[in-house]
PDB file of N, CA, C, O and CB in Angstrom:
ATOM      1  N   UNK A   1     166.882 -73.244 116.714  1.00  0.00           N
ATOM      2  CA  UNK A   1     166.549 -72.257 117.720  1.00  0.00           C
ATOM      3  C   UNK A   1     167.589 -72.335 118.844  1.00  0.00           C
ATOM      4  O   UNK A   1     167.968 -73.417 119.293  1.00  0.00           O
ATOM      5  CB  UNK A   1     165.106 -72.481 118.267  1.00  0.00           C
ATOM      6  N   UNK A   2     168.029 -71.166 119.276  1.00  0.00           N
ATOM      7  CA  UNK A   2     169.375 -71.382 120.288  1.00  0.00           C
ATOM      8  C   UNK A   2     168.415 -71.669 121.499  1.00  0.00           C
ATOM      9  O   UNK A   2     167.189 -71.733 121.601  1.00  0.00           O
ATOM     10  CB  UNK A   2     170.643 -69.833 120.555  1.00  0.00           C
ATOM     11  N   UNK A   3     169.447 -71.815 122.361  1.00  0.00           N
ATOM     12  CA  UNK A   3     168.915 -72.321 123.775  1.00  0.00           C
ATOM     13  C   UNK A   3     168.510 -70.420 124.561  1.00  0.00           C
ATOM     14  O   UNK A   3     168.726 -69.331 124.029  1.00  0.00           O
ATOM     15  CB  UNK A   3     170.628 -73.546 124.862  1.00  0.00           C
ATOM     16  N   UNK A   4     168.026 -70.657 125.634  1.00  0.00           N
ATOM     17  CA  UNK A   4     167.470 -69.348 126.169  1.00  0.00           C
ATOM     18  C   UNK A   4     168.461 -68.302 126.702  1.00  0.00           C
ATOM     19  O   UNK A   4     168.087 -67.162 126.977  1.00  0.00           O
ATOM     20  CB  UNK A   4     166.538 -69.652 127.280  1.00  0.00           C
ATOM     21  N   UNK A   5     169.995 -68.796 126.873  1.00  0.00           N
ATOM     22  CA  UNK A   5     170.911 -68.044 127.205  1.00  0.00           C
ATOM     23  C   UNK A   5     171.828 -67.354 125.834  1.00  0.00           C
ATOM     24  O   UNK A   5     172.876 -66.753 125.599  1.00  0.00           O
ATOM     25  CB  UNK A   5     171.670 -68.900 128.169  1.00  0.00           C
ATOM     26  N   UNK A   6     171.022 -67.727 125.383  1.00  0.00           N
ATOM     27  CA  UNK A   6     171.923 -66.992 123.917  1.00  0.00           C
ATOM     28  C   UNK A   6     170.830 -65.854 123.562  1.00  0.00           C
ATOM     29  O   UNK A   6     169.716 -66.123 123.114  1.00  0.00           O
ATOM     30  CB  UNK A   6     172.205 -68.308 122.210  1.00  0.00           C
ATOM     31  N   UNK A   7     171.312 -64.511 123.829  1.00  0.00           N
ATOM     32  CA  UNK A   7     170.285 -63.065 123.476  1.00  0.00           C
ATOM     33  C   UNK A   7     170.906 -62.246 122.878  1.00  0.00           C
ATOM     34  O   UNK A   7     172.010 -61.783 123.166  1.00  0.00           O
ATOM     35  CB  UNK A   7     169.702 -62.200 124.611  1.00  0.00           C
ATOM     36  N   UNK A   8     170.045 -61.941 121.748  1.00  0.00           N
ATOM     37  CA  UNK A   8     170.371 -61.382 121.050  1.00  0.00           C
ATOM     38  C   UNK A   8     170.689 -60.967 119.575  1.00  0.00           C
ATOM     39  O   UNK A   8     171.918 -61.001 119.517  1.00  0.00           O
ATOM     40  CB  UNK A   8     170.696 -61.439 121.476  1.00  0.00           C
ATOM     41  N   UNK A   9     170.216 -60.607 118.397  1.00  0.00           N
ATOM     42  CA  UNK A   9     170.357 -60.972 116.928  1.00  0.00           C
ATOM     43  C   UNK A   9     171.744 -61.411 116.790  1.00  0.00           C
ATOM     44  O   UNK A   9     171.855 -62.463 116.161  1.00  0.00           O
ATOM     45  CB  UNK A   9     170.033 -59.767 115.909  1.00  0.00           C
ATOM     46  N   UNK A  10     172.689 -60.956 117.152  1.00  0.00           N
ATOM     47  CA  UNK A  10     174.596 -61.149 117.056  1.00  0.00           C
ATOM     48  C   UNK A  10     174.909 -62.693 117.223  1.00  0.00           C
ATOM     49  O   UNK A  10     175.526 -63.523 116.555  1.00  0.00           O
ATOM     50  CB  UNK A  10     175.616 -60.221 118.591  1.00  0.00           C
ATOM     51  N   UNK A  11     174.262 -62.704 118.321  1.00  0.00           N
ATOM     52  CA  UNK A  11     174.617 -63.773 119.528  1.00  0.00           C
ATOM     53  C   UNK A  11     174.282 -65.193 118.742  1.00  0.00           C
ATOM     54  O   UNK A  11     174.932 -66.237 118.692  1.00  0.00           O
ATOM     55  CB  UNK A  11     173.513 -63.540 121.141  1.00  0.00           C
ATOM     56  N   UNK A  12     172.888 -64.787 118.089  1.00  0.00           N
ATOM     57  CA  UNK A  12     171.779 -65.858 117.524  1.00  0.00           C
ATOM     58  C   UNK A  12     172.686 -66.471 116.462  1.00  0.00           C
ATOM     59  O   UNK A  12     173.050 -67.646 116.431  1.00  0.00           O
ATOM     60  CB  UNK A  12     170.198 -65.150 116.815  1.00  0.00           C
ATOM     61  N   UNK A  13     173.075 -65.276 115.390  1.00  0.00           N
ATOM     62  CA  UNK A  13     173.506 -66.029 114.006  1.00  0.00           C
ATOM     63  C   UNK A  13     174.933 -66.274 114.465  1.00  0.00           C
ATOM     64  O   UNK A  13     175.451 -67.267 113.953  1.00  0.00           O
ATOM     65  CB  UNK A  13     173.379 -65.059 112.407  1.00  0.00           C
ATOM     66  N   UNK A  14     175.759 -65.516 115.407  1.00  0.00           N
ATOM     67  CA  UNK A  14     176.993 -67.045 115.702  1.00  0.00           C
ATOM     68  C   UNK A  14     176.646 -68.146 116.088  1.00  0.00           C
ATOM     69  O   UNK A  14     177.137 -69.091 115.472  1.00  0.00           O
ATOM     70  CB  UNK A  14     178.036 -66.980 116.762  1.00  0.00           C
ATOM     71  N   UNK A  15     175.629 -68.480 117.300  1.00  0.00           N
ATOM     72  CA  UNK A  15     175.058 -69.946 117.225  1.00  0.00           C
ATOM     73  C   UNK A  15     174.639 -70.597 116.428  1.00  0.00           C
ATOM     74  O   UNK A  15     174.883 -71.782 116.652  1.00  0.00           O
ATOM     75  CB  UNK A  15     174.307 -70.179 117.754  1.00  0.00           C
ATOM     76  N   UNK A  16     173.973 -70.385 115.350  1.00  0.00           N
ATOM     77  CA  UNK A  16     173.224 -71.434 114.130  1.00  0.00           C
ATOM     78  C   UNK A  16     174.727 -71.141 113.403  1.00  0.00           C
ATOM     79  O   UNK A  16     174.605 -72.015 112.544  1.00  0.00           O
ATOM     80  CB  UNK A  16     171.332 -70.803 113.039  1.00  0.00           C
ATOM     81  N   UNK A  17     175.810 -70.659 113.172  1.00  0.00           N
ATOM     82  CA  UNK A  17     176.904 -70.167 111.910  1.00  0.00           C
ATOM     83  C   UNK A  17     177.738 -71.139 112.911  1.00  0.00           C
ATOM     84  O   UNK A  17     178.678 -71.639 112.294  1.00  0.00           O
ATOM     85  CB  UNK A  17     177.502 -68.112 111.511  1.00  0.00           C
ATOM     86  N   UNK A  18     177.687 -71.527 114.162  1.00  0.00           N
ATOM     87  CA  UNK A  18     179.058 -72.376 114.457  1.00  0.00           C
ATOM     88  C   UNK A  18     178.130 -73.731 114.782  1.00  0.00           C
ATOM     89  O   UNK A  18     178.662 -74.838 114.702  1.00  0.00           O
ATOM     90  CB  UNK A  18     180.266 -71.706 115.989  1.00  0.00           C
ATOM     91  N   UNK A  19     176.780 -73.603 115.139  1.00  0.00           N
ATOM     92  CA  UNK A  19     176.251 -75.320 114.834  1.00  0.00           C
ATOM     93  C   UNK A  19     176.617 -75.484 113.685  1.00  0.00           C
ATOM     94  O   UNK A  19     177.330 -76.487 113.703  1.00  0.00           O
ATOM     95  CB  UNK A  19     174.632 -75.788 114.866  1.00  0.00           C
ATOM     96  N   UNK A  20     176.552 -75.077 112.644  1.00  0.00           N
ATOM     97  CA  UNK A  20     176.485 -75.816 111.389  1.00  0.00           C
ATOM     98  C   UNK A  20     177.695 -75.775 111.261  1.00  0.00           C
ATOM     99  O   UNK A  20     177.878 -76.680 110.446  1.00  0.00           O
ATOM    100  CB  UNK A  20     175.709 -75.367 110.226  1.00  0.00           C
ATOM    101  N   UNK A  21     178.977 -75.227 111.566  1.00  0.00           N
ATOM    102  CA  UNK A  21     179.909 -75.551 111.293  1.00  0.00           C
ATOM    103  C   UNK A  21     180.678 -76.946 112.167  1.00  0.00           C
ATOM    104  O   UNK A  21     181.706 -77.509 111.789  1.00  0.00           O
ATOM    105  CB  UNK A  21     180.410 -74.385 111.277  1.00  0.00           C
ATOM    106  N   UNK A  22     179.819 -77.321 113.491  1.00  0.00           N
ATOM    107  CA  UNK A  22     180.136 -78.082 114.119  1.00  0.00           C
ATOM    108  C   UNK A  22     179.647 -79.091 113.121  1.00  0.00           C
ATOM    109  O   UNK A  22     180.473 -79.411 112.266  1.00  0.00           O
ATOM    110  CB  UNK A  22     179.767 -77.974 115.419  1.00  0.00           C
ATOM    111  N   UNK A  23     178.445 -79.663 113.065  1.00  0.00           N
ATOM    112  CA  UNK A  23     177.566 -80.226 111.814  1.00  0.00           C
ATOM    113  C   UNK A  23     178.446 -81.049 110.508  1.00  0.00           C
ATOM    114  O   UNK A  23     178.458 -82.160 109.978  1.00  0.00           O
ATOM    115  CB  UNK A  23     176.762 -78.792 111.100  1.00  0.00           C
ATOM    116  N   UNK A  24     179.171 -79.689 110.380  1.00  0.00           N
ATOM    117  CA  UNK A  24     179.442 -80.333 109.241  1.00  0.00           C
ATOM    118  C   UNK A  24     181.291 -81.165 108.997  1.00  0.00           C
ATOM    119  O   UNK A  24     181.967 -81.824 108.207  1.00  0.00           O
ATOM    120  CB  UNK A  24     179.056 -79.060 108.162  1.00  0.00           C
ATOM    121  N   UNK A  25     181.322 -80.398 110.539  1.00  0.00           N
ATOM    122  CA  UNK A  25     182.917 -81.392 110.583  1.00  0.00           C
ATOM    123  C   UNK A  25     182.424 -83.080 111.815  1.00  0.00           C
ATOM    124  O   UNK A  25     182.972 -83.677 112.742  1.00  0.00           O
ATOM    125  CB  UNK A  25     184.759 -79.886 111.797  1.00  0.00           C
ATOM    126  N   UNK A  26     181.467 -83.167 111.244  1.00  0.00           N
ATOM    127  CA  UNK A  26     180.514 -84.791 111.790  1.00  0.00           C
ATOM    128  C   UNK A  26     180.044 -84.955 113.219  1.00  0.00           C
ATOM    129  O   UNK A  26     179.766 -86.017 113.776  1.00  0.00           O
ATOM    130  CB  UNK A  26     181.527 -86.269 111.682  1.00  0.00           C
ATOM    131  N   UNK A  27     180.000 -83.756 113.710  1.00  0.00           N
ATOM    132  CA  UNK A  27     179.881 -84.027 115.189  1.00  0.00           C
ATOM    133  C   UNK A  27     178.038 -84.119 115.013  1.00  0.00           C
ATOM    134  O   UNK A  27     177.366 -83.458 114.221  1.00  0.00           O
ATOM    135  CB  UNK A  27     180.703 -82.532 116.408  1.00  0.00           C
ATOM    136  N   UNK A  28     177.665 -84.880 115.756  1.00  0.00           N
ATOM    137  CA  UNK A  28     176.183 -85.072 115.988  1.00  0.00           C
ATOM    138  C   UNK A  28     175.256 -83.553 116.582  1.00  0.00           C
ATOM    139  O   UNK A  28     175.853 -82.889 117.430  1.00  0.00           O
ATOM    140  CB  UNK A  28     176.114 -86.390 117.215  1.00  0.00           C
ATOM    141  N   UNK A  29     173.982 -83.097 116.174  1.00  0.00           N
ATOM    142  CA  UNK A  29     173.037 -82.209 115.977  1.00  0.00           C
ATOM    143  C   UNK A  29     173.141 -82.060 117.995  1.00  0.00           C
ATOM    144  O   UNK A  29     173.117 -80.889 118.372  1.00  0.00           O
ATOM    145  CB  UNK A  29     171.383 -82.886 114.909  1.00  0.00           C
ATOM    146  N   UNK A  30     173.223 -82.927 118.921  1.00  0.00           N
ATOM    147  CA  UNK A  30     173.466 -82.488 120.033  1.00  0.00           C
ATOM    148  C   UNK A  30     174.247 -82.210 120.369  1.00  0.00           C
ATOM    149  O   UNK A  30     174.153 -81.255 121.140  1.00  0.00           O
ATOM    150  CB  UNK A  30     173.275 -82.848 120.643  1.00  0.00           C
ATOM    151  N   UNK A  31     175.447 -82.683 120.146  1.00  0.00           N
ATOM    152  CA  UNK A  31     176.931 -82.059 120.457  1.00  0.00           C
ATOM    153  C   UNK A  31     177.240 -80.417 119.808  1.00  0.00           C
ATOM    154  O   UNK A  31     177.910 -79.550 120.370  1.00  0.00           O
ATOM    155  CB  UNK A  31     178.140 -83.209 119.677  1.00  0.00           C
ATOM    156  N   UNK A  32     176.643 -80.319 118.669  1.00  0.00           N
ATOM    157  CA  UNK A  32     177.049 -79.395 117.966  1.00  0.00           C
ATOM    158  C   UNK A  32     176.480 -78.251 118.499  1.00  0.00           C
ATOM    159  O   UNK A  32     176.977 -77.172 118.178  1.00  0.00           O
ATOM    160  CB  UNK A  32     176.830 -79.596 116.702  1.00  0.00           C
ATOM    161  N   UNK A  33     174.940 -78.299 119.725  1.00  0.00           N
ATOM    162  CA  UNK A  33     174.164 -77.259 119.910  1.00  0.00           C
ATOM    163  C   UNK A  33     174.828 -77.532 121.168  1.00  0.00           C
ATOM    164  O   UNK A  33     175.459 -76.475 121.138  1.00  0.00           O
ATOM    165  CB  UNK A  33     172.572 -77.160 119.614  1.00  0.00           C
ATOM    166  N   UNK A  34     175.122 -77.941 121.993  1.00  0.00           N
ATOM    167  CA  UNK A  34     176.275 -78.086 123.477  1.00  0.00           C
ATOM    168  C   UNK A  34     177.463 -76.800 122.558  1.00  0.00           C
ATOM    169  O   UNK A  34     177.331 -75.598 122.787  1.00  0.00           O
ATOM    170  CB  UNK A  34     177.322 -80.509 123.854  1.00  0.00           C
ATOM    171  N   UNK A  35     178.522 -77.313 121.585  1.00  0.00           N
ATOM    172  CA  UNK A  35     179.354 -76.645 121.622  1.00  0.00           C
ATOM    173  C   UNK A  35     178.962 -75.154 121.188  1.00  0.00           C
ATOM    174  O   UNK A  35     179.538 -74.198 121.708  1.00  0.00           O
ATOM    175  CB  UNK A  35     180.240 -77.273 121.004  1.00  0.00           C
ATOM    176  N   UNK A  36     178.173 -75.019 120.420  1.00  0.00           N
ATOM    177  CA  UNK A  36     178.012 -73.896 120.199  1.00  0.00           C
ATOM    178  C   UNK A  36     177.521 -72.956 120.998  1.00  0.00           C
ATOM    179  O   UNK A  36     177.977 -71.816 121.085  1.00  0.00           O
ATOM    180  CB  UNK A  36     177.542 -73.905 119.408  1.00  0.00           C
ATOM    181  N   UNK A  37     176.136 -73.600 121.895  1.00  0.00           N
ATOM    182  CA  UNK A  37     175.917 -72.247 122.854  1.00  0.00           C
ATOM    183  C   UNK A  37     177.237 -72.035 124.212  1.00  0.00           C
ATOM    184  O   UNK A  37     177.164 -71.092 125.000  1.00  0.00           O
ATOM    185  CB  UNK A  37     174.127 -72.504 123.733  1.00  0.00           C
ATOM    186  N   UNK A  38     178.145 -72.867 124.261  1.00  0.00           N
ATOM    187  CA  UNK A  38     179.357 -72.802 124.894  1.00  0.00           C
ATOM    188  C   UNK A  38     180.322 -71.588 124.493  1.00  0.00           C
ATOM    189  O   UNK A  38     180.864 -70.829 125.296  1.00  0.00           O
ATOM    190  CB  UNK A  38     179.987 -74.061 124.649  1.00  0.00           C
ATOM    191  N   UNK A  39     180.443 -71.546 122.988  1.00  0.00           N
ATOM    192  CA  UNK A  39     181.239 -70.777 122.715  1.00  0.00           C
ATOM    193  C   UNK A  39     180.626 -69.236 122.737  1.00  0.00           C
ATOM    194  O   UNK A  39     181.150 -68.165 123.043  1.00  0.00           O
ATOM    195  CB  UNK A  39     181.769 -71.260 121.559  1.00  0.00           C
ATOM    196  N   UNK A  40     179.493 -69.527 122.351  1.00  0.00           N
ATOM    197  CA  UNK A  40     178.398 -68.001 122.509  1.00  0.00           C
ATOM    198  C   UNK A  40     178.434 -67.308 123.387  1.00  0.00           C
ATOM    199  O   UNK A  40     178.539 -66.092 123.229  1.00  0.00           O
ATOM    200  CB  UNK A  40     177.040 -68.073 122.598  1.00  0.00           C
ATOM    201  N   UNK A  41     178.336 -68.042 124.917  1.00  0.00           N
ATOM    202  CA  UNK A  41     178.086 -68.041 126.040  1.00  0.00           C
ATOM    203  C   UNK A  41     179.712 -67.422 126.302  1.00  0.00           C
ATOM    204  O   UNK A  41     179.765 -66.302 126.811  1.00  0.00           O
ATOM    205  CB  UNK A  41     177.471 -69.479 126.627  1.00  0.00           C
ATOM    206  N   UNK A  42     181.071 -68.138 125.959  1.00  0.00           N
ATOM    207  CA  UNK A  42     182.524 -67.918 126.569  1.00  0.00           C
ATOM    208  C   UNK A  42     182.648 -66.642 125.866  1.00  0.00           C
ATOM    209  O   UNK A  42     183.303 -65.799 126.479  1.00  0.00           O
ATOM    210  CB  UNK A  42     183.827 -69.122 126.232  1.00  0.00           C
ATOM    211  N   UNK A  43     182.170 -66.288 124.709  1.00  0.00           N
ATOM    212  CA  UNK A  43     182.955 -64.863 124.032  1.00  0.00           C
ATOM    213  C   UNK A  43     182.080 -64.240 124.753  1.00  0.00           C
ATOM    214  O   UNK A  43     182.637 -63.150 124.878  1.00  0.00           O
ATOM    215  CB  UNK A  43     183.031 -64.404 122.247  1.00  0.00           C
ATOM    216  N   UNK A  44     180.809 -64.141 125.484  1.00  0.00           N
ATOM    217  CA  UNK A  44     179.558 -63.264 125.672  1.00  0.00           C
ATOM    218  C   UNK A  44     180.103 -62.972 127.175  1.00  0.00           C
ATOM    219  O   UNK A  44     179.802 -61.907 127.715  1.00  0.00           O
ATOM    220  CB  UNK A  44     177.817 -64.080 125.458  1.00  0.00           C
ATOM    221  N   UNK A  45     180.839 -63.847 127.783  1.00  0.00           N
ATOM    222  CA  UNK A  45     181.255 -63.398 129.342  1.00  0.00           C
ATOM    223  C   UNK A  45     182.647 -62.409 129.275  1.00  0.00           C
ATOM    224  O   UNK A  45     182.869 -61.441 130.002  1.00  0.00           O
ATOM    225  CB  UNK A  45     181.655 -64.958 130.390  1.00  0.00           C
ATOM    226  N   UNK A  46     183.670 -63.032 127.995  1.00  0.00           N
ATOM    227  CA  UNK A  46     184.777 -62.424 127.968  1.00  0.00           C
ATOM    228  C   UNK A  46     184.737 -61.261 127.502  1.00  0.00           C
ATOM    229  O   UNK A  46     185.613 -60.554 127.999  1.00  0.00           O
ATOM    230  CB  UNK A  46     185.575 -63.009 127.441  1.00  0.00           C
ATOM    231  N   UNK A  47     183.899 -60.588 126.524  1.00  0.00           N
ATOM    232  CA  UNK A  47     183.275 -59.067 126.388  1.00  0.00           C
ATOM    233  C   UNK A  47     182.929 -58.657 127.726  1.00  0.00           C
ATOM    234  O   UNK A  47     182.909 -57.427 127.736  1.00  0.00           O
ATOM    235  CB  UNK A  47     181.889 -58.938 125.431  1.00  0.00           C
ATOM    236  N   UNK A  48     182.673 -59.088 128.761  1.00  0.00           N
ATOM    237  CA  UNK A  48     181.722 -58.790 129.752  1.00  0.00           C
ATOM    238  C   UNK A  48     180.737 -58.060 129.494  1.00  0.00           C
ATOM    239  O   UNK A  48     180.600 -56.940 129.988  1.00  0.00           O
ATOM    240  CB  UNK A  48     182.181 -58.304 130.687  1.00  0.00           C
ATOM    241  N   UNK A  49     179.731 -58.718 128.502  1.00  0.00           N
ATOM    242  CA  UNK A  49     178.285 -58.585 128.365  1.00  0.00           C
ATOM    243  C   UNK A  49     177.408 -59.014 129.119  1.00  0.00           C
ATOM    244  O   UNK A  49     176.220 -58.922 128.810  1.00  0.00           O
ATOM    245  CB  UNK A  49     177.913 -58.983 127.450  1.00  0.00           C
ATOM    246  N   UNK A  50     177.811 -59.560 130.243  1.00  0.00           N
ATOM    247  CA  UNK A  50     176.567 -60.519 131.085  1.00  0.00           C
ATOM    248  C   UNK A  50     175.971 -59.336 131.669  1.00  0.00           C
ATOM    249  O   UNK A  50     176.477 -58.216 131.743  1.00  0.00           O
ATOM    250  CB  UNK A  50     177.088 -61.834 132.438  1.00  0.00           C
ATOM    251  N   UNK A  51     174.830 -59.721 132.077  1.00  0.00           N
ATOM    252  CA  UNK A  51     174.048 -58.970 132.605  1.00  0.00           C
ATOM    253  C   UNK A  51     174.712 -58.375 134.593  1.00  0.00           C
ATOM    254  O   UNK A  51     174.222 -57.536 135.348  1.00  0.00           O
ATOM    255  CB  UNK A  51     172.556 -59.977 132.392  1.00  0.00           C
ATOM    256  N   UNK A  52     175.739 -59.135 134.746  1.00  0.00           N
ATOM    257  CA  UNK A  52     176.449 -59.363 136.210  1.00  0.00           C
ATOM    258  C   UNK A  52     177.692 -58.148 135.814  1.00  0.00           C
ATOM    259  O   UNK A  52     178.370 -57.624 136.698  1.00  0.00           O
ATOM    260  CB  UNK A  52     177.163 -61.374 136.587  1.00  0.00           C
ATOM    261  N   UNK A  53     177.786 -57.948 134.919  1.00  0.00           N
ATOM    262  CA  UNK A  53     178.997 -56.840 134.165  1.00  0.00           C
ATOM    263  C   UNK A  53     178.190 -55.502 134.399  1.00  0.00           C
ATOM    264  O   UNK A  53     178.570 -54.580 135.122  1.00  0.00           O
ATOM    265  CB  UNK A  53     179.381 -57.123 132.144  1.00  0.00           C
ATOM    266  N   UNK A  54     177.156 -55.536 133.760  1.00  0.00           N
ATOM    267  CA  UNK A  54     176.717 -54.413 134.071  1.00  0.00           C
ATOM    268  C   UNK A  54     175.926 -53.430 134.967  1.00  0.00           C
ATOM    269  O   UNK A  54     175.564 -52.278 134.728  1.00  0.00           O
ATOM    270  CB  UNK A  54     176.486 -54.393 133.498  1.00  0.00           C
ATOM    271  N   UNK A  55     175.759 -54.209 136.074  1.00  0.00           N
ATOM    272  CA  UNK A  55     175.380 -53.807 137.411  1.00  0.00           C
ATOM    273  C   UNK A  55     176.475 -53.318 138.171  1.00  0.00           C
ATOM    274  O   UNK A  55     177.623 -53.718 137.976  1.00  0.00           O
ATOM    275  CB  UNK A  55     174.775 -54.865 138.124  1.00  0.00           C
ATOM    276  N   UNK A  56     176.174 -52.465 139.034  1.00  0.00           N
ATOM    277  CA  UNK A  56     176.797 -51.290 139.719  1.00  0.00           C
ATOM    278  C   UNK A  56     176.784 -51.937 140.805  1.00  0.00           C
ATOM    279  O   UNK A  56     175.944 -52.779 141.124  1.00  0.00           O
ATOM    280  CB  UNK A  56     176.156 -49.874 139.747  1.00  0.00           C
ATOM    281  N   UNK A  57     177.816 -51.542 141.502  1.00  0.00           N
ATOM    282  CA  UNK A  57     178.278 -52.379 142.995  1.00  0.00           C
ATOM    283  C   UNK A  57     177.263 -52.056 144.235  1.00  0.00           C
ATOM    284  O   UNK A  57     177.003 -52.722 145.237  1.00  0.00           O
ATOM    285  CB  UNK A  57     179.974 -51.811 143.581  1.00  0.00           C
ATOM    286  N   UNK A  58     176.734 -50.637 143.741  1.00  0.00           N
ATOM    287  CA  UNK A  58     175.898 -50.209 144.922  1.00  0.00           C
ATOM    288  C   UNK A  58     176.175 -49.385 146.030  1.00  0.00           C
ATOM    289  O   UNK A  58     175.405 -48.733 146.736  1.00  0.00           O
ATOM    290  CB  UNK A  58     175.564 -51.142 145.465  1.00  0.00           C
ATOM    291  N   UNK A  59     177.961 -49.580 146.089  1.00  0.00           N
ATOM    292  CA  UNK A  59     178.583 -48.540 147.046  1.00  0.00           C
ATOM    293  C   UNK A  59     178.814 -47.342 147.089  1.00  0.00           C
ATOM    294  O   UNK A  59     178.592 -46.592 146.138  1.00  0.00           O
ATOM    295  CB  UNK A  59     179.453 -48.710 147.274  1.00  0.00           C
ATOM    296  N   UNK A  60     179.195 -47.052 147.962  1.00  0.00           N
ATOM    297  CA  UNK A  60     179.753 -45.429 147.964  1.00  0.00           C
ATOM    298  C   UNK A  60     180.580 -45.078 147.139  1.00  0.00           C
ATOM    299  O   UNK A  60     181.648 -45.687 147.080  1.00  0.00           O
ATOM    300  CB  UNK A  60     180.403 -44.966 149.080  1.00  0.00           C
ATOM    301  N   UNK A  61     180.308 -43.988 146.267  1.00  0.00           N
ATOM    302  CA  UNK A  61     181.568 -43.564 145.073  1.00  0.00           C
ATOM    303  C   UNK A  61     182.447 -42.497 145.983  1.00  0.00           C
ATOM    304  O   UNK A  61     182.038 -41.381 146.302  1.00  0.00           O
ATOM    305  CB  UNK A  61     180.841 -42.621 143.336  1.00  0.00           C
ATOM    306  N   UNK A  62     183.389 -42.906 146.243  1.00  0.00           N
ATOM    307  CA  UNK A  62     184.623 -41.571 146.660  1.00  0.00           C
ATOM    308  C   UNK A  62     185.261 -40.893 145.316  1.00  0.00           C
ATOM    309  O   UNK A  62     186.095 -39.993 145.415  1.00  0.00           O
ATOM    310  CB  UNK A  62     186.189 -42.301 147.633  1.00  0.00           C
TER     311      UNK A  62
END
């Protein structure tokens, strides 16, 4: 089960598809769920999918 910052069906099966790939190059079941919701989390900001991306500044449009 990913951690609570990982949303989303997309989001979900890259986290369990790169734990287990962490997993299986010997890194331990905690390290592997650290790196993975890391990387979930770094491609999910660099799309600018965060929820902080898609809010409107609020100002005046000229």
């Amino acid at each position: 089960m990913p951690p609570r910052g990982v949303k989303g069906a997309k989001n979900k099966r890259m986290y369990e598809k790169i734990k287990k790939s962490a997993k299986g190059r010997g890194r331990s079941a905690k390290t592997a769920k650290r790196i993975a919701a890391a990387t979930v989390n770094k491609r999910r900001s660099s799309a600018k999918r965060s929820r902080a991306a898609k809010k409107s500044s609020g100002g005046k449009k000229k």
